[in-house]
N, CA and C atoms as an extended XYZ file, in Angstrom:
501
Properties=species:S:1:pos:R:3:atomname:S:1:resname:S:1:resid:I:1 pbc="F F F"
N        39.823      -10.449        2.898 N   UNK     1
C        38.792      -10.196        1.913 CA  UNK     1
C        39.169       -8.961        1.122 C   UNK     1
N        39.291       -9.266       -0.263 N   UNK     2
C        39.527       -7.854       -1.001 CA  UNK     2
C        37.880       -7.504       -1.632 C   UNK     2
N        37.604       -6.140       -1.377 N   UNK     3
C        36.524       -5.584       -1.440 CA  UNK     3
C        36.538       -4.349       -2.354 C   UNK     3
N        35.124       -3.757       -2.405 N   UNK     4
C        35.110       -2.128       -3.109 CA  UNK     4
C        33.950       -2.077       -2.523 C   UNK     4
N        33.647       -0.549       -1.921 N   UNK     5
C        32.545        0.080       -1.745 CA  UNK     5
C        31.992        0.243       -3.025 C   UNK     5
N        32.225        0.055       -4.286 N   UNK     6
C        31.278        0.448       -5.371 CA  UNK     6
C        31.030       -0.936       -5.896 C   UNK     6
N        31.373       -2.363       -5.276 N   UNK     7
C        30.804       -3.941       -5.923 CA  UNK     7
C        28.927       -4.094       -5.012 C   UNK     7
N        28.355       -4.284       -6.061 N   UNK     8
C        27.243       -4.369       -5.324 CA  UNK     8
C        27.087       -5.931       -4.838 C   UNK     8
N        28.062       -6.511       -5.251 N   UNK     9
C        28.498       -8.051       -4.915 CA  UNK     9
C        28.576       -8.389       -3.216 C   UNK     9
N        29.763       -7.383       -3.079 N   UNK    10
C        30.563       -6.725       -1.903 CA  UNK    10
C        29.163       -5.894       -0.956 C   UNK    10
N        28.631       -5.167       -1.238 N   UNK    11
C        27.428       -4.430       -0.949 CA  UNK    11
C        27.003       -5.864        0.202 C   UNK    11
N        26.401       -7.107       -0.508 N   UNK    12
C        25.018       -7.810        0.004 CA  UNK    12
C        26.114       -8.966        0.547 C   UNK    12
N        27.721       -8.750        0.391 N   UNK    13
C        28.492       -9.789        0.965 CA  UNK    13
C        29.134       -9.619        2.542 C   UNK    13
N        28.589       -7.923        2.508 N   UNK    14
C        29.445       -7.453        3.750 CA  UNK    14
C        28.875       -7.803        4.965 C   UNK    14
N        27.428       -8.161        5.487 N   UNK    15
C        27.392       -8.938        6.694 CA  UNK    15
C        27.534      -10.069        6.198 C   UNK    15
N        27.751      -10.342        5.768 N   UNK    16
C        27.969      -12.223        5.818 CA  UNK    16
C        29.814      -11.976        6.219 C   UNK    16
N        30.462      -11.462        5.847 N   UNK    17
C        31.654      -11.150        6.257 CA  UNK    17
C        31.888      -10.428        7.127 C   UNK    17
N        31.222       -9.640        7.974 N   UNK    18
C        31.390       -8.978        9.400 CA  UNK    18
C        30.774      -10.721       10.665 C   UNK    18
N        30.103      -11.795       10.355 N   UNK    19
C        30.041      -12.467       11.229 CA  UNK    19
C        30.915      -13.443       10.561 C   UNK    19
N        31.360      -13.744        9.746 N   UNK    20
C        32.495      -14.465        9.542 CA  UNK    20
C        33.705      -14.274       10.281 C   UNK    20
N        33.697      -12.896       10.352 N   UNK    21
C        35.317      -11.646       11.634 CA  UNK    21
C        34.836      -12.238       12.862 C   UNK    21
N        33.546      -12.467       13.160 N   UNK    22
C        33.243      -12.679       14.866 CA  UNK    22
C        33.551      -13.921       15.075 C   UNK    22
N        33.109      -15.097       14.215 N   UNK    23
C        33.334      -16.583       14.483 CA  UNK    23
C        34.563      -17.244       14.098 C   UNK    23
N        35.348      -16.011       14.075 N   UNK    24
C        37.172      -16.794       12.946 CA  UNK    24
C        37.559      -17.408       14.606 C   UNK    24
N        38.499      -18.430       14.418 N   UNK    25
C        38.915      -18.342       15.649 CA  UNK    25
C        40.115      -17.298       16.357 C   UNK    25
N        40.164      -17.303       17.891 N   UNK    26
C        40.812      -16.608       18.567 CA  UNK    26
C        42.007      -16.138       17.899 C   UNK    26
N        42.257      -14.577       17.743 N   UNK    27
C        43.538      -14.427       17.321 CA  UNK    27
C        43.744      -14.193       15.726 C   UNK    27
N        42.874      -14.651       15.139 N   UNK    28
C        42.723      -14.514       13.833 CA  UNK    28
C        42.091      -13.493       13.175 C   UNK    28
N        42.446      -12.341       12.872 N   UNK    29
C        41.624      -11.207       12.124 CA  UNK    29
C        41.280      -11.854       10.732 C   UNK    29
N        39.830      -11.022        9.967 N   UNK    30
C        39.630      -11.110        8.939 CA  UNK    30
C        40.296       -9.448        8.112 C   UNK    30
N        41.210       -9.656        7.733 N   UNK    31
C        41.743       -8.810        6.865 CA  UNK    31
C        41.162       -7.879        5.690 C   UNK    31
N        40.670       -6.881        5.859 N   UNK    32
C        39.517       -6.667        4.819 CA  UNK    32
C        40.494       -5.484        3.834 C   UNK    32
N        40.555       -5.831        2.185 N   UNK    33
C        41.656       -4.933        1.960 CA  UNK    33
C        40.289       -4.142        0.905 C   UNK    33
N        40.630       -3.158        0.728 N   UNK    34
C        39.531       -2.279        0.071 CA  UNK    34
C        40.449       -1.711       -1.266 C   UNK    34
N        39.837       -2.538       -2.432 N   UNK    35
C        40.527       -2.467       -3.937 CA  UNK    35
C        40.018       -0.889       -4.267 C   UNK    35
N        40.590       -0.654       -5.435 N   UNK    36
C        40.769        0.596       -6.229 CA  UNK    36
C        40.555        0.692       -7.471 C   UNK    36
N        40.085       -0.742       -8.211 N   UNK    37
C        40.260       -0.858       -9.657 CA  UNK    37
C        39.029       -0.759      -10.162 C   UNK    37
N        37.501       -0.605       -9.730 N   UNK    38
C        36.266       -0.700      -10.000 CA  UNK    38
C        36.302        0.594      -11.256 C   UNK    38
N        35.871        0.739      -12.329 N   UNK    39
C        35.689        1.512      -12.860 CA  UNK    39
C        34.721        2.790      -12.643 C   UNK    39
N        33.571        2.701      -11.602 N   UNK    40
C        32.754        3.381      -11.191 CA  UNK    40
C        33.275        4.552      -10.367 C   UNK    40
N        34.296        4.848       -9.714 N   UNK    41
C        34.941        5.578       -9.576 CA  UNK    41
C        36.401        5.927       -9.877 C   UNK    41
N        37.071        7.157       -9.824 N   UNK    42
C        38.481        7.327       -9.986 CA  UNK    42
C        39.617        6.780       -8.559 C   UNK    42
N        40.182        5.667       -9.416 N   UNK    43
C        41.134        5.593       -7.860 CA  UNK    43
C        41.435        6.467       -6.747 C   UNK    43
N        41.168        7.737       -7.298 N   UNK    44
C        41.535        8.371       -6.050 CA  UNK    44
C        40.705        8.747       -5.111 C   UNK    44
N        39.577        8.509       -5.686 N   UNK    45
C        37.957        8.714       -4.674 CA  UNK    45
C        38.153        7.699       -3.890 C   UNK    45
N        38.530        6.325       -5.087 N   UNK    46
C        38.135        4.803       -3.532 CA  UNK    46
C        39.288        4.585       -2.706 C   UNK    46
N        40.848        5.367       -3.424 N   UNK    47
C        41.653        4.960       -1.846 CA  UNK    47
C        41.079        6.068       -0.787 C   UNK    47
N        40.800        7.425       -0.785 N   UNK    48
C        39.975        8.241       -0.167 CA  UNK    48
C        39.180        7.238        1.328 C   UNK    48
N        37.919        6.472        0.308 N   UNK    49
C        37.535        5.488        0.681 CA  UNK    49
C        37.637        4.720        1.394 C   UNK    49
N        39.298        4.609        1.226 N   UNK    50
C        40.107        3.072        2.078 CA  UNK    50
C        40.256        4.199        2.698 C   UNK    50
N        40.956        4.811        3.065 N   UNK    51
C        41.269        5.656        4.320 CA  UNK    51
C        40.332        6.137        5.525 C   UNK    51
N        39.222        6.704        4.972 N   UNK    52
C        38.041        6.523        5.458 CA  UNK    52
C        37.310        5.573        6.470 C   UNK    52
N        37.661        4.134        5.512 N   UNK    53
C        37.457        3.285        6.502 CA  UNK    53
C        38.139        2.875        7.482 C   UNK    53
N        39.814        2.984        6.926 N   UNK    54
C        40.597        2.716        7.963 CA  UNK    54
C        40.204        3.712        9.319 C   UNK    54
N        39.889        4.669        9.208 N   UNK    55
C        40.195        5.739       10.224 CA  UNK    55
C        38.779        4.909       11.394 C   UNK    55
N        37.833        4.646       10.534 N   UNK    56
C        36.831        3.787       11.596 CA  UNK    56
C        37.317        2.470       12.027 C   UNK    56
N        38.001        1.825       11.420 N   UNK    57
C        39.026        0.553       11.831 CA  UNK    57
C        40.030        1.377       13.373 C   UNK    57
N        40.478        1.838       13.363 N   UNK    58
C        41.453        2.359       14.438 CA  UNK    58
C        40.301        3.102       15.380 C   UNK    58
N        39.254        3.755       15.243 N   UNK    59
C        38.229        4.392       16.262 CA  UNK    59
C        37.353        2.735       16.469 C   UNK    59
N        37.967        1.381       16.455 N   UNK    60
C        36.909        0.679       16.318 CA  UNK    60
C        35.387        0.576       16.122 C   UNK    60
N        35.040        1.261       14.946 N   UNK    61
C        34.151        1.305       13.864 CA  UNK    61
C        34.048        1.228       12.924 C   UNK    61
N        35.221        0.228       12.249 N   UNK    62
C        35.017       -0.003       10.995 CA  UNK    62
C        33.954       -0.540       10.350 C   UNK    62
N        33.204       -1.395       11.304 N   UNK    63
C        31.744       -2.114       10.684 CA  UNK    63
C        30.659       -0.503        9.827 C   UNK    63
N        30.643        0.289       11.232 N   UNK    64
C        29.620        1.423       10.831 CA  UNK    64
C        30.342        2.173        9.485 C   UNK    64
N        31.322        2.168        9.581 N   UNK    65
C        32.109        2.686        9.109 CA  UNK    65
C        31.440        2.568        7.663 C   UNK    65
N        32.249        1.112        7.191 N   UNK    66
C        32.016        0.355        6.252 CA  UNK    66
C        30.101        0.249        5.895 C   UNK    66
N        29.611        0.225        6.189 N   UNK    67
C        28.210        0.051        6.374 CA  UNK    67
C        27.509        1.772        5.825 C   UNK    67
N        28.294        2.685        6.253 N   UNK    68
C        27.349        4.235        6.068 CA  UNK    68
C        27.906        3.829        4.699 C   UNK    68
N        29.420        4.218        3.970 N   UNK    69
C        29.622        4.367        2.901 CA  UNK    69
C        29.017        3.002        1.878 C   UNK    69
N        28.610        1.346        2.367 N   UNK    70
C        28.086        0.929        1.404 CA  UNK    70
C        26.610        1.711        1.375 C   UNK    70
N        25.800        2.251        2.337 N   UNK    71
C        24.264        2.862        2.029 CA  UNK    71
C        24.115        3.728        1.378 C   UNK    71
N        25.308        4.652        1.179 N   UNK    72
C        25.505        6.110        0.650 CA  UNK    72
C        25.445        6.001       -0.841 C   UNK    72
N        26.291        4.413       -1.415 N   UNK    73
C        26.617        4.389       -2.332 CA  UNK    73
C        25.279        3.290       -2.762 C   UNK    73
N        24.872        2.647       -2.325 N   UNK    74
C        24.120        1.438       -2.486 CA  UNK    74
C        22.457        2.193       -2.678 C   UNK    74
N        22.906        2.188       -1.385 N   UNK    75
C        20.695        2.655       -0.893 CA  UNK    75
C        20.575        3.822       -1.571 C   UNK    75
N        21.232        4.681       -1.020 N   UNK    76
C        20.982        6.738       -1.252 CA  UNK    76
C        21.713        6.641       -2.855 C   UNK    76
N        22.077        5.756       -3.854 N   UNK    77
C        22.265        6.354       -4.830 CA  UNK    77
C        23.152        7.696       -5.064 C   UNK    77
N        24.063        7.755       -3.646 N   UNK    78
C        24.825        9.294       -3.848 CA  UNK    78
C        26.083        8.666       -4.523 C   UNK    78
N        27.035       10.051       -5.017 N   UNK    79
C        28.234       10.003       -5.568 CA  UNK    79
C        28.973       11.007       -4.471 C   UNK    79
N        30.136       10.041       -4.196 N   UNK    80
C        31.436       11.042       -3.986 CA  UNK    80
C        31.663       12.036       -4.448 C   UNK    80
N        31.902       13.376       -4.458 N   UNK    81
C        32.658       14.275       -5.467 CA  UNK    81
C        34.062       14.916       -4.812 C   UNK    81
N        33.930       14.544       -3.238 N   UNK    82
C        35.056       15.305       -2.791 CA  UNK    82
C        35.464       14.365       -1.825 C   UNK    82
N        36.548       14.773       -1.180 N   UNK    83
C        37.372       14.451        0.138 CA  UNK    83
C        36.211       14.879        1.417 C   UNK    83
N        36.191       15.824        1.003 N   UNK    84
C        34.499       16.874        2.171 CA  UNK    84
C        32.892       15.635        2.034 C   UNK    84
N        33.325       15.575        0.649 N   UNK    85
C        32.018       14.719        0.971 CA  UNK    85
C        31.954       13.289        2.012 C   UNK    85
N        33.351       12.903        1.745 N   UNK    86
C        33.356       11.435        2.325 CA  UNK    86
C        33.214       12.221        4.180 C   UNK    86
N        34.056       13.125        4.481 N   UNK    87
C        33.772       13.983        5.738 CA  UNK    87
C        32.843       14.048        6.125 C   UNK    87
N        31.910       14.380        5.358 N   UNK    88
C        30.555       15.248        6.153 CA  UNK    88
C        30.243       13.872        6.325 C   UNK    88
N        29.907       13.038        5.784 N   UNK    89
C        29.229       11.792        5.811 CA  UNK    89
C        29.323       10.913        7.301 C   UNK    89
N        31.210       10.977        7.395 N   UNK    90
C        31.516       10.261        9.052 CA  UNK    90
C        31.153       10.933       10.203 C   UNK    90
N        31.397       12.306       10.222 N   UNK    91
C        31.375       13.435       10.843 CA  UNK    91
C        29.650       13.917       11.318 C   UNK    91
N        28.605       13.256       10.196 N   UNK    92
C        27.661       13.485       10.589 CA  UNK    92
C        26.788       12.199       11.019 C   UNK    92
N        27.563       11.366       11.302 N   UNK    93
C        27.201        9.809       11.591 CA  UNK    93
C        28.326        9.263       12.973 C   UNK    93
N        29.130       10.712       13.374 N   UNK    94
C        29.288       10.902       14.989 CA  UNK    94
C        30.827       10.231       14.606 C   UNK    94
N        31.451       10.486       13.930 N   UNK    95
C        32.929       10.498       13.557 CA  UNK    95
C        33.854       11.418       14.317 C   UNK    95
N        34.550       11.470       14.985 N   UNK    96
C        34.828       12.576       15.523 CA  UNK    96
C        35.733       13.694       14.592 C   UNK    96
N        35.509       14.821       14.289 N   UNK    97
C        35.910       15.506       13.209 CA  UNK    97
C        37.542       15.453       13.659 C   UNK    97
N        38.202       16.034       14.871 N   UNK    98
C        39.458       15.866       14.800 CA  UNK    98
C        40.241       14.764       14.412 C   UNK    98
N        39.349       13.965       15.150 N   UNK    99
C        40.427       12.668       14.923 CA  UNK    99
C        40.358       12.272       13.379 C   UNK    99
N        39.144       12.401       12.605 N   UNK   100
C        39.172       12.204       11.008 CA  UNK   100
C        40.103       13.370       10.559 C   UNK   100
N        40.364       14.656       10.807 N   UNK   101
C        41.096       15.546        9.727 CA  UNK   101
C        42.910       15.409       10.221 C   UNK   101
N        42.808       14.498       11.370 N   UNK   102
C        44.202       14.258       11.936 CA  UNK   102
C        45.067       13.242       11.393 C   UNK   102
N        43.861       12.026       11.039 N   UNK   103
C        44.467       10.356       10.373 CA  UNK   103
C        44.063       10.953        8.857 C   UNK   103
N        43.171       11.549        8.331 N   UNK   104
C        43.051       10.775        6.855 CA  UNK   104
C        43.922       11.094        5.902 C   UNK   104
N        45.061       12.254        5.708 N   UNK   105
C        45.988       12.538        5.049 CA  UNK   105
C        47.726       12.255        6.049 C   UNK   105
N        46.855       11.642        6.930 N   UNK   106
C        48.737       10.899        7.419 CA  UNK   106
C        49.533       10.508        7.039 C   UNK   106
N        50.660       10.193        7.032 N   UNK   107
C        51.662        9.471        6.170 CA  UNK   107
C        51.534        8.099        7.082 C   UNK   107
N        51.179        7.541        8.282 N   UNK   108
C        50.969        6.415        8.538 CA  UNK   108
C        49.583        5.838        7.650 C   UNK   108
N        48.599        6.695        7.441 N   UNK   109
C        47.484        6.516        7.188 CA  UNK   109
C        48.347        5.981        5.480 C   UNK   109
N        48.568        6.890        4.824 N   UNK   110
C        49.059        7.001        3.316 CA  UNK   110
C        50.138        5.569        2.923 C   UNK   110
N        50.447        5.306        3.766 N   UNK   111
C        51.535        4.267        4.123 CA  UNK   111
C        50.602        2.652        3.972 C   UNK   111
N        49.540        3.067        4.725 N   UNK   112
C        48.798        1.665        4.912 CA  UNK   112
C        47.885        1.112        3.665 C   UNK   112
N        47.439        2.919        3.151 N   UNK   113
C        46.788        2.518        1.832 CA  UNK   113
C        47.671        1.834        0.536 C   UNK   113
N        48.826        2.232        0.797 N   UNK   114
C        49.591        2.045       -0.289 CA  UNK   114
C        50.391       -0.126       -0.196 C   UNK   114
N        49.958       -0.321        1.179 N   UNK   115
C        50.453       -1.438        1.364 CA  UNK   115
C        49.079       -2.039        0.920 C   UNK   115
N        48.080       -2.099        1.095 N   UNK   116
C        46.698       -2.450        0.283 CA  UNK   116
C        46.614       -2.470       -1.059 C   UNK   116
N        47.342       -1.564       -1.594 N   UNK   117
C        47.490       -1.254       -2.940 CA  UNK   117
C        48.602       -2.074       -3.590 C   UNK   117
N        49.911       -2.489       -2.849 N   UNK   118
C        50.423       -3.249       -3.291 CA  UNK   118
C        50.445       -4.789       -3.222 C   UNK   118
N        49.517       -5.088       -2.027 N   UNK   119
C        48.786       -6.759       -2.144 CA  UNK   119
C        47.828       -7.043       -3.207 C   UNK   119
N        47.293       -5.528       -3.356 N   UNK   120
C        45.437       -5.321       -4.671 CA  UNK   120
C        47.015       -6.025       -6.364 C   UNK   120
N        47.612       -5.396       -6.523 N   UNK   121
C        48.568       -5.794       -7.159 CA  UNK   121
C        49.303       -6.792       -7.432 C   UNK   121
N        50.147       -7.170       -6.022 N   UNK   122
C        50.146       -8.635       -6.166 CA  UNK   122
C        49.450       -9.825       -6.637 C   UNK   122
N        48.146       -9.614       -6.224 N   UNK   123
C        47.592      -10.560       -6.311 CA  UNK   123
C        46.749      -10.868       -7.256 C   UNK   123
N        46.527       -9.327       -8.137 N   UNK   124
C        46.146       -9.361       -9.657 CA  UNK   124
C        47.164       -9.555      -10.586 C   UNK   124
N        47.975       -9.651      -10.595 N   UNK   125
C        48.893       -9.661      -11.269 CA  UNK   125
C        49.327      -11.307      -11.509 C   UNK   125
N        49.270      -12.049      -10.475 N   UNK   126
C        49.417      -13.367       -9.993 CA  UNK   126
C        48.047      -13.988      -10.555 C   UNK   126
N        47.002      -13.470      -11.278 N   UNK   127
C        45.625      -13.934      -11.289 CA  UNK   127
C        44.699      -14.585      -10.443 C   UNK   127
N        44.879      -14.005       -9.084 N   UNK   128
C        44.380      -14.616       -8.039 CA  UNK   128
C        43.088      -13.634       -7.712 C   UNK   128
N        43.430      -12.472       -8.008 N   UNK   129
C        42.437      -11.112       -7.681 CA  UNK   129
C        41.869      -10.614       -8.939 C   UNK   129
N        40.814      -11.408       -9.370 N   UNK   130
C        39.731      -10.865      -10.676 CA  UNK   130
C        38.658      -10.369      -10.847 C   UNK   130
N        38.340      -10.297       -9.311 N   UNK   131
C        37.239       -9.409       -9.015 CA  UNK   131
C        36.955       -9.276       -7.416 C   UNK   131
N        36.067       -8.745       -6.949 N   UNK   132
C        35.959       -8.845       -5.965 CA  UNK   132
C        33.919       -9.331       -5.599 C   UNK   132
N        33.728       -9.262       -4.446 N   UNK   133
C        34.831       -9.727       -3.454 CA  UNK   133
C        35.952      -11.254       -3.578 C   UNK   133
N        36.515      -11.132       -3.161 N   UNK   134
C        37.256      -12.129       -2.869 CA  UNK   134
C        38.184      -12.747       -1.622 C   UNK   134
N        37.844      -14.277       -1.424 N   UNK   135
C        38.246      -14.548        0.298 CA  UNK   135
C        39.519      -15.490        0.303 C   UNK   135
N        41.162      -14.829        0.585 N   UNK   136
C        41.706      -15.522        0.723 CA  UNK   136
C        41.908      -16.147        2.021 C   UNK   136
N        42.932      -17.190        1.932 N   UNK   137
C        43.207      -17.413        3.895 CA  UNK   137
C        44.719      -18.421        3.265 C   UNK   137
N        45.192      -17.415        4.320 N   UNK   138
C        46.382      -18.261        4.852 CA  UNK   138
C        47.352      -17.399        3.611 C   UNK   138
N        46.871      -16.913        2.756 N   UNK   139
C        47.809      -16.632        1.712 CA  UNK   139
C        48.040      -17.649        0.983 C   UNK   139
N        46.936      -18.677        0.765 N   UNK   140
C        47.379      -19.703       -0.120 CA  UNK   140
C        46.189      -20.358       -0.715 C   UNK   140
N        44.872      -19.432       -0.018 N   UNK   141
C        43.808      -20.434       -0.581 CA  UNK   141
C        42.622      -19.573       -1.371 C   UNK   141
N        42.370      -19.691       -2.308 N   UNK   142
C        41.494      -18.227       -2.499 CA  UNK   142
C        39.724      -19.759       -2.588 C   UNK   142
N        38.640      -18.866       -1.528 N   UNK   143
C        37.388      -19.691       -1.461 CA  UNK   143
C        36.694      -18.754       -2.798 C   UNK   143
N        35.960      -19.716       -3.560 N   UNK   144
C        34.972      -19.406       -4.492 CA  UNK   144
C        34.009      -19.835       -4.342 C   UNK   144
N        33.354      -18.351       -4.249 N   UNK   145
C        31.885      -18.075       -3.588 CA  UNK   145
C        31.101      -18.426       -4.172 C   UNK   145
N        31.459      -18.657       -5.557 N   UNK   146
C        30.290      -18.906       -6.190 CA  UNK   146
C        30.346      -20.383       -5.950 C   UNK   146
N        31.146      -21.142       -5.536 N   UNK   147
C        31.066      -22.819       -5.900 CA  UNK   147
C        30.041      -23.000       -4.333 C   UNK   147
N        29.790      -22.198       -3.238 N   UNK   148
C        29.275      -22.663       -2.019 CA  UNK   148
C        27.592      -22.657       -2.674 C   UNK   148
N        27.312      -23.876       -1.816 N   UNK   149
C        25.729      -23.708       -1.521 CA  UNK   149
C        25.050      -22.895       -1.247 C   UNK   149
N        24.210      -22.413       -1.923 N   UNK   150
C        23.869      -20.562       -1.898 CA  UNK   150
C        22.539      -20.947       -0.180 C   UNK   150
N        22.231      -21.850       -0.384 N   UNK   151
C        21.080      -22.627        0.748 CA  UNK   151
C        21.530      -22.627        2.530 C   UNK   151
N        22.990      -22.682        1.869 N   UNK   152
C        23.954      -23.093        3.546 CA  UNK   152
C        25.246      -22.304        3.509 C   UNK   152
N        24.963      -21.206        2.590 N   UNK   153
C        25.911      -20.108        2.395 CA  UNK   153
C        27.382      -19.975        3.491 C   UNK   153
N        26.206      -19.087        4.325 N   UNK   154
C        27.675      -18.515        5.566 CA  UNK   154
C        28.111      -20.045        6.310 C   UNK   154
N        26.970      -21.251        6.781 N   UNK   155
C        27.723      -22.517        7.535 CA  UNK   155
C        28.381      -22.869        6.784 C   UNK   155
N        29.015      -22.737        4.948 N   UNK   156
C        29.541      -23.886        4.330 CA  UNK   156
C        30.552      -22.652        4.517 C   UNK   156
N        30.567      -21.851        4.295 N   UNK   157
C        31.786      -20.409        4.219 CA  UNK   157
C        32.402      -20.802        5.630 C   UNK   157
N        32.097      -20.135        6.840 N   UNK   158
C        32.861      -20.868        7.991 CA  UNK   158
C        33.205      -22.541        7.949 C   UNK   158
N        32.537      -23.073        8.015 N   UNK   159
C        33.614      -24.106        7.724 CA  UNK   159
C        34.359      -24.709        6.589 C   UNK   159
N        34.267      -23.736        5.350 N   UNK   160
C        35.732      -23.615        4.631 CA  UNK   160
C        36.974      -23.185        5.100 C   UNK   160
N        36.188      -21.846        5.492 N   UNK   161
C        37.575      -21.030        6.280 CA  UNK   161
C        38.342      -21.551        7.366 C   UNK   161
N        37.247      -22.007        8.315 N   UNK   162
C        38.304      -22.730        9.345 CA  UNK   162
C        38.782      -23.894        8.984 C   UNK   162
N        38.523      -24.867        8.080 N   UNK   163
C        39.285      -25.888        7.703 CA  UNK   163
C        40.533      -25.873        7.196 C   UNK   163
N        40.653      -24.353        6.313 N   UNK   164
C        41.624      -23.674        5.651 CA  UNK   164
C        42.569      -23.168        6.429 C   UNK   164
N        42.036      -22.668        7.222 N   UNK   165
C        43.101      -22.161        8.267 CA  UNK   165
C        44.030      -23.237        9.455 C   UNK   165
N        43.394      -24.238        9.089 N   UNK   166
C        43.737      -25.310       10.161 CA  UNK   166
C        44.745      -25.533        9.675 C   UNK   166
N        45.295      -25.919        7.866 N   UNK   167
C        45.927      -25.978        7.311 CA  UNK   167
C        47.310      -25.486        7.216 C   UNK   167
C-alpha cells in the first residue's frame, strides 16, 4: 500500500488496511510504503514521517505508530514544524526516547527511506502511482478502490487481494 499521513483518503483507509495485514494469508506482509509527493507538506517533513513510522514498525508498533501521526494530522489539526515535533509526539505516546534518537537518523534507517522513495518513483513514473492510497499485490496488480462496492467494501477488498495473490 502506498500511503501519506497528509491523504485524508489514506486517513479513513488505514483500518480497513491494518485488518486487511491480519487476514493476508500466512507469510504474506502488507507492505505499507509511505509517499512524499503530497503537496501539504515539504518532502522532508513526510520522509521524517516515514522514518518515524518505520522506527514503530521495528518496536512493533507501527499500527500506534501510524495511527498517533494520522490524529495529529487529521483530528488535532496540528502541523509538523520540526524533527522535535514528530519526537515529542512518539516519546510522549511511550516511544522509547533512546531507541527513537538511535534509529531515526541511521543510515540503515536513511537507506530504507530512500528504497521507498525509489519504488514511490518507480511506480509513478510507470503511471501506476497517481495518488494514493494505492493497493498493489504481487507487483503486478494495482486494486481500484474506487471500482469496489462501497456496501461490501473490506469482504470484496480481501477477496480481491487474495485472489490476486493466488495468482
Amino acid at each position: 500500500e502506498f500511503f501519506s499521513f497528509y491523504c485524508g483518503h489514506c486517513f479513513h483507509f488505514e483500518p480497513v488496511a491494518q485488518k486487511l495485514a491480519k487476514n493476508l494469508p500466512a507469510g504474506v506482509p502488507l507492505e505499507k510504503i509511505h509517499v512524499d509527493f503530497l503537496p501539504a507538506a515539504a518532502p522532508e517533513v513526510q520522509q521524517a514521517l516515514t522514518r518515524a513510522y518505520l522506527i514503530g514498525k521495528e518496536l512493533d508498533q507501527g499500527d500506534k505508530v501510524a495511527g498517533l501521526i494520522f490524529n495529529y494530522i487529521h483530528r488535532q489539526g496540528a502541523k509538523f514544524g520540526s524533527d522535535d515535533d514528530i519526537r515529542n509526539l512518539l516519546l510522549v505516546n511511550d516511544i522509547d526516547a533512546a531507541q527513537f534518537d538511535a534509529k531515526f537518523n541511521s543510515l540503515p534507517m536513511l537507506n530504507t527511506v530512500q528504497q521507498m522513495k525509489t519504488l514511490q518513483t518507480k511506480w509513478s513514473e510507470n503511471g501506476v502511482l497517481t495518488g494514493v492510497p494505492t493497493v498493489l499485490v504481487n507487483g503486478k496488480y494495482k486494486v481500484h478502490l474506487d471500482k469496489l462496492d462501497p456496501e461490501h467494501f473490506e469482504a470484496d477488498l480481501q477477496k480481491l487481494v487474495t485472489e490476486l495473490l493466488a495468482k
